[in-house]
C-alpha positions in Angstrom: 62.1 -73.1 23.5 59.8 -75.4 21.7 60.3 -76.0 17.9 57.9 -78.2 16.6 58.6 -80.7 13.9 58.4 -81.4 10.1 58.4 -83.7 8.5 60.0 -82.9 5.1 57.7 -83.5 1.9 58.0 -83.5 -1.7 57.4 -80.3 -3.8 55.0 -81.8 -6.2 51.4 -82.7 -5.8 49.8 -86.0 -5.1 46.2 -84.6 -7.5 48.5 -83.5 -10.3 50.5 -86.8 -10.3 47.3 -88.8 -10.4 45.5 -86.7 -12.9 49.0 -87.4 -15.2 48.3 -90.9 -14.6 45.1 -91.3 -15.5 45.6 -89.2 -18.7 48.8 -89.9 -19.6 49.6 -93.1 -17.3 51.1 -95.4 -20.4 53.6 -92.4 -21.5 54.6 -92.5 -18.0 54.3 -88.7 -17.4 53.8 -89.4 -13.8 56.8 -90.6 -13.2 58.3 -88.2 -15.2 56.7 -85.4 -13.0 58.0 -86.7 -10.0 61.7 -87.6 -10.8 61.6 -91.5 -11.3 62.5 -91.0 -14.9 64.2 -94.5 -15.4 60.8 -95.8 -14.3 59.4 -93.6 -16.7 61.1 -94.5 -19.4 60.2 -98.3 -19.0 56.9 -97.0 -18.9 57.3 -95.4 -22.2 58.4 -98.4 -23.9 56.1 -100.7 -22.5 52.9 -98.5 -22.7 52.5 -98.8 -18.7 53.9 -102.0 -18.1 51.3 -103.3 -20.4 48.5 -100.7 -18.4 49.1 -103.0 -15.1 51.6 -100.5 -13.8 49.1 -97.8 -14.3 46.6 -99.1 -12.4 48.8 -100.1 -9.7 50.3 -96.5 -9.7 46.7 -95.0 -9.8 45.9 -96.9 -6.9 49.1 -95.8 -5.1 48.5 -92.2 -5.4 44.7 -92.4 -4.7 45.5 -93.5 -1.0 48.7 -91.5 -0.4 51.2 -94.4 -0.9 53.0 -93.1 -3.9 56.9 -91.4 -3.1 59.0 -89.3 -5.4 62.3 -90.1 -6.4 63.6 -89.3 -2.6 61.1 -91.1 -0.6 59.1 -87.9 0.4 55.6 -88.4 0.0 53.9 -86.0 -2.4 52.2 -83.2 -0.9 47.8 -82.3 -1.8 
């Protein structure tokens, strides 16, 4: 029998990831939303690594490069 197969992907959503970015990129609530809270965190306290993080992450999402915090790739 034929059982085709998956590749496992993250519950949370690649346009909702990048809209928190843009919006709220130097708070970090991106990586809040998809589990890399010690990266959020640094985010917090540096306001987005200085905004260059945010545009790096922005850029990262955009094309579908971005992971959660267990390597799966976020999901449309």
């Amino acid at each position: 029998m034929f059982r085709p197969y998956y590749a496992p992907v993250s519950p949370r959503s690649r346009w909702l990831a990048l809209l928190l970015c843009l919006v709220f990129g130097v708070l970090g609530a991106h990586r809040f939303y998809t589990g890399k809270v010690g990266t959020g965190l640094l985010y917090l306290c540096t306001g987005g690594l200085c905004g260059l993080g945010v545009v790096w992450d922005a850029a990262r999402l955009l094309f579908g490069w971005y992971r959660d915090a267990y390597g799966l790739p976020l999901i449309y």
